[in-house]
C-alpha positions as CSV (number, residue, x, y, z in Angstrom):
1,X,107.9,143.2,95.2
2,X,104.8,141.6,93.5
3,X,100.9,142.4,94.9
4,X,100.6,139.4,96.6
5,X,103.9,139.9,98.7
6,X,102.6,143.1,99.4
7,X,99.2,141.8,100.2
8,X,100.8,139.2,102.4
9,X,102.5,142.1,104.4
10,X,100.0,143.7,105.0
11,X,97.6,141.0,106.4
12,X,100.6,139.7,108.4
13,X,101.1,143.3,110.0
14,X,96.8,142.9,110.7
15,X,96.8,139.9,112.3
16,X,100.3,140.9,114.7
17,X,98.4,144.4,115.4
18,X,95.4,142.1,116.2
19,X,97.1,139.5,118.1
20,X,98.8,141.9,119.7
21,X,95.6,144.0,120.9
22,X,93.6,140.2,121.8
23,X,96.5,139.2,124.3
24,X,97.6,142.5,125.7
25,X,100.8,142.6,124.1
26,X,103.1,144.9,122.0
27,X,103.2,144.5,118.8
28,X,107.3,143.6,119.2
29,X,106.3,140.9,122.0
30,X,103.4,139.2,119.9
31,X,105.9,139.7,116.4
32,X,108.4,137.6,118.7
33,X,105.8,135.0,120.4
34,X,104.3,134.3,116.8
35,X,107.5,134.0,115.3
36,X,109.2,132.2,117.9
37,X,106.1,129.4,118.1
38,X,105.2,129.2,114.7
39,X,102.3,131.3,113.9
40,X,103.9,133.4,111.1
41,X,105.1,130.6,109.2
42,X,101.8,129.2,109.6
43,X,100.0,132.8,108.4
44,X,102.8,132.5,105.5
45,X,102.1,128.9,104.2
46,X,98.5,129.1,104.6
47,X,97.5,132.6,103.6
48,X,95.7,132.1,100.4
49,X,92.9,130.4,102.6
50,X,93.8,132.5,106.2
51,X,93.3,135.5,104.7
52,X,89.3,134.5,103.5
53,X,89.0,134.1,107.2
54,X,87.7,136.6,109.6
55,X,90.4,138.3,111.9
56,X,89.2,136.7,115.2
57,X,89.7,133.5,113.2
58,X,93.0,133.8,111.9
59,X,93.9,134.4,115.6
60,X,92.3,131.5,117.1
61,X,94.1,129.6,114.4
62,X,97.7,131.2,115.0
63,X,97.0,130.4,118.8
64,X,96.0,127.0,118.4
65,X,99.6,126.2,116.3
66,X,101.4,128.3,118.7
67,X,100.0,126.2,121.4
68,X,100.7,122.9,119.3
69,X,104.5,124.5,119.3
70,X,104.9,125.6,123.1
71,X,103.0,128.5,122.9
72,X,101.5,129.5,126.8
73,X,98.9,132.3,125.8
74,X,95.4,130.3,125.8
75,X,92.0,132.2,124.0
């Protein structure tokens, strides 16, 4: 596994842990909301600039898609 699929990891496992925390979730439920509605493969194709971002960023971003993509949770 190279750095930066380790580093990609790792910043997804933040912003679950964060999203998680931010909604009131587990970490399984908001793993399966962002998965199900997008956010992940958002985090995934966009990291290189996500990850510049603040935390409370990312996760207004990853609700926003989620939203876009039938997501109910609303910031």
């Amino acid at each position: 596994m190279s750095k930066e699929q380790r580093n990609t990891i790792e910043y997804l496992v933040c912003i679950i842990g964060a999203f998680a925390n931010r909604f009131s979730l587990t970490n399984a439920k908001a793993y399966q909301y962002l998965r199900k509605y997008k956010g992940l493969d958002f985090l995934t194709k966009h990291y290189k600039v996500e990850h510049t971002l603040s935390i409370e960023d990312a996760i207004e971003d990853i609700a926003i898609i989620c939203n876009r993509h039938g997501g109910t949770l609303v910031l």
